[in-house]
C-alpha positions as CSV (number, residue, x, y, z in Angstrom):
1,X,119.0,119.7,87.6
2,X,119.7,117.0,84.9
3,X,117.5,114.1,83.9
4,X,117.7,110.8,85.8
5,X,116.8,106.9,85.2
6,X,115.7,104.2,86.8
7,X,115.4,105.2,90.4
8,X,114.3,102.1,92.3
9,X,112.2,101.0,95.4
10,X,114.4,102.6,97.8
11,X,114.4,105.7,97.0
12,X,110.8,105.7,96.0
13,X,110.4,104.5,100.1
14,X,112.4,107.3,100.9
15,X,110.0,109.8,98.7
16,X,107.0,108.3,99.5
17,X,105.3,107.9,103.3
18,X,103.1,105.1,101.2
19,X,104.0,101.4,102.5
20,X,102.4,97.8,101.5
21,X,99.5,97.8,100.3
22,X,99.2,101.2,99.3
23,X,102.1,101.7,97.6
24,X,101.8,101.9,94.1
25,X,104.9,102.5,92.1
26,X,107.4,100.3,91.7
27,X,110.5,101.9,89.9
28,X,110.8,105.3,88.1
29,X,112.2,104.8,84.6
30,X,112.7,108.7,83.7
31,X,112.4,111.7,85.7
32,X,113.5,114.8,83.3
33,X,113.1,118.6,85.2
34,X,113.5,120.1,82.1
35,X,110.0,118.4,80.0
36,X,108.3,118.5,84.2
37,X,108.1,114.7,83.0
38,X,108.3,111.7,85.5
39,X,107.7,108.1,84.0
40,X,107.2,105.5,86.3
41,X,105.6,102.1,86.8
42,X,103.4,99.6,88.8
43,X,103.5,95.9,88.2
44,X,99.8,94.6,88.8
45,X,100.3,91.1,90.7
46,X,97.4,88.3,91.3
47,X,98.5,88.5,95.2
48,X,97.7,91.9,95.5
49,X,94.6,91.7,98.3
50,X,92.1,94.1,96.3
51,X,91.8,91.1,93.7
52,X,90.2,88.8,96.5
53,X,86.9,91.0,95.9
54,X,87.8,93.1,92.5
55,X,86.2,91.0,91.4
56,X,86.5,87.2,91.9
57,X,86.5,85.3,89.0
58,X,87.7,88.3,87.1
59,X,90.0,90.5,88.9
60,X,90.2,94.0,87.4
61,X,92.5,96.8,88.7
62,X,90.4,99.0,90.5
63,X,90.2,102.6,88.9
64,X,90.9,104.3,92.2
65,X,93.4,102.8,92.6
66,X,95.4,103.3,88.9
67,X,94.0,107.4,89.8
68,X,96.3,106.6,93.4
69,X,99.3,105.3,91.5
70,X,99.6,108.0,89.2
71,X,98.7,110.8,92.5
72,X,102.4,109.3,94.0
73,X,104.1,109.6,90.4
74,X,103.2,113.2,90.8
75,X,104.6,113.2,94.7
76,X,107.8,111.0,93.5
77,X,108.8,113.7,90.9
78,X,108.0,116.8,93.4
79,X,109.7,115.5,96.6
80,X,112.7,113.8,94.3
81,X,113.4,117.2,92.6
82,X,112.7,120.2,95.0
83,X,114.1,119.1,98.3
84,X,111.7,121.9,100.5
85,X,109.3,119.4,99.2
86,X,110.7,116.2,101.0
87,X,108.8,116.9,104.5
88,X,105.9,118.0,103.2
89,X,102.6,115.8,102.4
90,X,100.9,115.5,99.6
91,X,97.1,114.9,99.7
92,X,94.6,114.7,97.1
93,X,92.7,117.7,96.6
94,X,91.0,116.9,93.3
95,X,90.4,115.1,89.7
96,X,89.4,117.3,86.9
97,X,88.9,115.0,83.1
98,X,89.1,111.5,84.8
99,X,88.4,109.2,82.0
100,X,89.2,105.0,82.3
101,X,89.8,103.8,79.0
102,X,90.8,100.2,79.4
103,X,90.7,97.6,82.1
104,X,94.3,96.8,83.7
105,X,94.5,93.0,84.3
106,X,96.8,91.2,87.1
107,X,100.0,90.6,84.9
108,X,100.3,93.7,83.1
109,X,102.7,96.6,83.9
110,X,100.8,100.1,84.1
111,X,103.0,102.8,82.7
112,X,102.4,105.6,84.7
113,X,103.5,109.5,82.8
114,X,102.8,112.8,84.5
115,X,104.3,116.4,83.0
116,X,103.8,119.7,83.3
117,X,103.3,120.6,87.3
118,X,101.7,123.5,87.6
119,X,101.7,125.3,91.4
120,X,100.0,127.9,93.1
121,X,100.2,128.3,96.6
122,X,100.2,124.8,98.3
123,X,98.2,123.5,95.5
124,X,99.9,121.3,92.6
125,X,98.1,120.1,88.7
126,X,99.6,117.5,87.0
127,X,98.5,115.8,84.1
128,X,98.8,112.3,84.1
129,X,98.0,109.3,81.7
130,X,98.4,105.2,82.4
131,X,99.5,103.1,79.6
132,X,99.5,99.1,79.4
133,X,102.1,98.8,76.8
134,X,100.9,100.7,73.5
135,X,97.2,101.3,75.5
136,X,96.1,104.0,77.0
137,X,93.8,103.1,80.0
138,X,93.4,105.8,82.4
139,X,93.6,109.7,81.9
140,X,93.6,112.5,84.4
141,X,94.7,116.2,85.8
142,X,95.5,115.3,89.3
143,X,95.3,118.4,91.8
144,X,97.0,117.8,95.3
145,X,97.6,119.8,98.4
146,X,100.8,120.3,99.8
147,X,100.3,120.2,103.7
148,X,103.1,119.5,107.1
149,X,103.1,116.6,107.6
150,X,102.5,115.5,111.1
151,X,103.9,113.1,113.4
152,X,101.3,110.1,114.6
């Protein structure tokens, strides 16, 4: 498999079972199978409904969310590379070394990076870190379950 760029919203809907408002990633920027690297971002908007109460007056990017984003980074680069992965769900199983460095502000761009997947079983550890530009504002080893995914 070679390394790819700037793989927009479409195919990100395609990967992804995610769907306004909870999907966060906007465009992946570099997905590299060789480095188990995936690069990808989410462009934090004022209209986004969480800021109505997150908190008014002073709307910060909640951290769950940011920990969500970089969960379907991880998903993007599995389902995108390994295609016995494209019917399968991904759910979160756990966070191990969560740390928030930074508040992420409506405006900025959140640089998502995850590397170095790691699965046994049905279970998959990523690490992951969020950048706003030079920043660093979020930190984690994101550990989700792969499971069938059902129709509703």
């Amino acid at each position: 498999m070679e390394r790819r760029v700037d793989i927009d919203i479409k195919e990100i809907l395609s990967a992804l079972p995610h769907r306004y408002p909870f999907l966060l990633v906007d465009r992946v920027l570099e997905l590299d199978p060789e480095r188990e690297y995936i690069k990808a971002i989410k462009n934090v908007s004022i209209n986004e409904p969480y800021f109505q109460g997150h908190f008014p007056g002073n709307p910060i990017l909640p951290g769950v969310l940011i920990l969500e984003a970089m969960a379907q980074t991880g998903a993007i680069y599995l389902k995108v590379l390994f295609p016995e992965y494209r019917d399968k769900l991904f759910v979160l199983a756990g966070l191990e070394n969560v740390r928030f460095k930074s508040p992420v502000y409506p405006g900025d761009t959140l640089i998502i990076e995850a590397e170095k997947f790691k699965k046994k079983g049905h279970i998959i550890k990523t690490g992951v870190k969020a950048w706003v530009g030079e920043k660093l504002v979020a930190q984690a080893e994101i550990i989700a379950a792969m499971i069938e995914a059902k129709d509703v």
